[in-house]
C-alpha positions in Angstrom: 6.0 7.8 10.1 8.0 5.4 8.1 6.0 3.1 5.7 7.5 -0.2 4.5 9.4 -0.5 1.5 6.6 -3.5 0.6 4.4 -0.3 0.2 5.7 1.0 -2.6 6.3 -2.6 -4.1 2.5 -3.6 -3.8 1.5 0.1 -5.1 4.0 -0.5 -8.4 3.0 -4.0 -8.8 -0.9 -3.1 -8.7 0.6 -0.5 -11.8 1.9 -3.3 -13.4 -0.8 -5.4 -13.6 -3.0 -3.0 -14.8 -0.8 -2.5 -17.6 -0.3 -6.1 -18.2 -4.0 -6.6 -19.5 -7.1 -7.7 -17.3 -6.8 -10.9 -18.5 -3.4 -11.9 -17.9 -2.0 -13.4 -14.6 1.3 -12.8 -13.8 3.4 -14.2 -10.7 5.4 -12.9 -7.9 8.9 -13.7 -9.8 8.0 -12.0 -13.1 6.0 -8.5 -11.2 9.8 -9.1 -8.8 11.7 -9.6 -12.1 10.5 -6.4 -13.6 12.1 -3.8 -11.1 14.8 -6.6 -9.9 12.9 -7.2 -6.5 13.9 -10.3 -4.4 10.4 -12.9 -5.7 9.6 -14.1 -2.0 8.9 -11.0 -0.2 7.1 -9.4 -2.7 5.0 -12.4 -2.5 4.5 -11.8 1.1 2.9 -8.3 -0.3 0.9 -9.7 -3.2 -0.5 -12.2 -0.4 -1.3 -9.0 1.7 -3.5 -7.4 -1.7 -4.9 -10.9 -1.7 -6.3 -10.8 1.7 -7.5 -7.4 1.4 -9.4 -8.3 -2.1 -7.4 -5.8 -4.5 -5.6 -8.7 -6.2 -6.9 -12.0 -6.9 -4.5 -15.1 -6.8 -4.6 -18.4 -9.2 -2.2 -21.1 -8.1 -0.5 -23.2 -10.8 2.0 -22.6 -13.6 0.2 -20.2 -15.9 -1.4 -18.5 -12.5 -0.1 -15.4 -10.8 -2.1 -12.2 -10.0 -4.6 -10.3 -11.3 -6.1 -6.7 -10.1 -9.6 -7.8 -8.2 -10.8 -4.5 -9.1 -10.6 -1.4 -11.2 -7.8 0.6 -10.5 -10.2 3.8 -9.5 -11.7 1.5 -7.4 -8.5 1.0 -4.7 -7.3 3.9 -3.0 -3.5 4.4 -2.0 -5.1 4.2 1.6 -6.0 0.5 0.8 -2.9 -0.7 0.0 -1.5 0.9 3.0 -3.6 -0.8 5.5 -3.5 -4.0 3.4 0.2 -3.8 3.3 1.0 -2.0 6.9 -2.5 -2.9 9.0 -4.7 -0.5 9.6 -3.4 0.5 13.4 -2.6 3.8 14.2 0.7 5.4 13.7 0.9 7.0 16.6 0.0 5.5 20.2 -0.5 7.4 23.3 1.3 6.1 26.3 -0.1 8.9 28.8 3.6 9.4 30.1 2.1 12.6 31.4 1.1 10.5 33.9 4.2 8.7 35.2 7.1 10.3 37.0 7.7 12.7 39.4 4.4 14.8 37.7 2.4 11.6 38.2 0.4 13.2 41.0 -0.4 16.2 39.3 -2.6 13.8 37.3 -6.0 14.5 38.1 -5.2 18.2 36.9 -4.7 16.7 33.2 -7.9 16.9 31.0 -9.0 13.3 30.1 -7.6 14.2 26.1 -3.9 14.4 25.9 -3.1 17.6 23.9 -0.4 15.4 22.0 -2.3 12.8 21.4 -4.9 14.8 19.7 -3.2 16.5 17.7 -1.0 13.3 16.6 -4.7 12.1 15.8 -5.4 15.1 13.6 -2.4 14.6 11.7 -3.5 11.4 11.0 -6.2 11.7 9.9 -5.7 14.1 8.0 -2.6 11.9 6.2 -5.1 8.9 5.7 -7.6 11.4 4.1 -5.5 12.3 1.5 -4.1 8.9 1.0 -7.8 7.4 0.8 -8.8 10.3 -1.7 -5.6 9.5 -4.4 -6.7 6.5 -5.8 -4.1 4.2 -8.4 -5.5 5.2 -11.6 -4.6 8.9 -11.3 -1.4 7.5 -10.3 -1.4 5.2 -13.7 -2.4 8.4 -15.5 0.6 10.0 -13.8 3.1 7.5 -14.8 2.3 7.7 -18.1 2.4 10.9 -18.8 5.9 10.7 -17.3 6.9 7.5 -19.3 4.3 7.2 -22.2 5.7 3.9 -23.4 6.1 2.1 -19.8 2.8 -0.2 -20.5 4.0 -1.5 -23.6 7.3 -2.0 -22.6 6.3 -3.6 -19.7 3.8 -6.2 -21.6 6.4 -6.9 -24.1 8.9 -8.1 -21.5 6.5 -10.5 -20.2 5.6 -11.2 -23.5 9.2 -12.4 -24.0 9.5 -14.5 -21.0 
């Protein structure tokens, strides 16, 4: 499976904001700015957040985005579906069922043995991505690069 490169851009941006104070908005340009990403389409993600109520959005010139919600309150599963929609990754086509083995048909069981097990793997990935949520992953990053919030809030400081 192949996520977006917007899902990584919406999980560092939800970082960012964190670490840019609860009480300051920041827009898509400046969260772009930061890690020189092109303004409208990580807007288009920031939007997706909006919709799925992890980031709240105030129009206007001193508006931007703020997190809706504590950071060990949003799973990396959320942004995901937010981001990506929340369809499976894999789809069953029942191709066991076309072809020249089309007739053997009514020999197949009604679950697909690929199919299920597809469907494990699945769930087992969103299981894991739902139980990680983005303040151990704050907590990570900062123990990797200690002075990345106060860098990061005196840049937009600056600007």
């Amino acid at each position: 499976m192949k996520m977006s490169e917007g899902v990584e851009w919406a999980l560092h941006s939800c970082v960012n904001l964190a670490w840019s104070g609860p009480d300051r908005a920041v827009s898509a340009a400046r969260l772009a700015a930061w890690h020189d990403l092109p303004a409208a389409y990580l807007n288009k993600q920031l939007q997706a957040l909006a919709r799925a109520g992890i980031v709240t959005s105030t129009p206007g010139p001193r508006g931007g985005f703020r997190l809706a919600r504590p950071l060990d309150a949003i799973s990396l599963m959320d942004v995901v579906v937010a981001v990506e929609g929340a369809e499976d990754a894999f789809r069953c086509t029942e191709i066991r069922q076309q072809g020249p083995g089309a007739g053997a048909a009514s020999g197949y069981p009604a679950d697909c043995a690929i199919a299920h097990a597809m469907t494990r793997a699945e769930l087992a990935w969103r299981r894991a991505l739902a139980a990680q949520n983005l303040d151990e992953i704050r907590q990570q990053a900062e123990r990797q690069a200690p002075e990345a919030p106060e860098r990061l809030r005196a840049w937009l400081a600056t600007r």
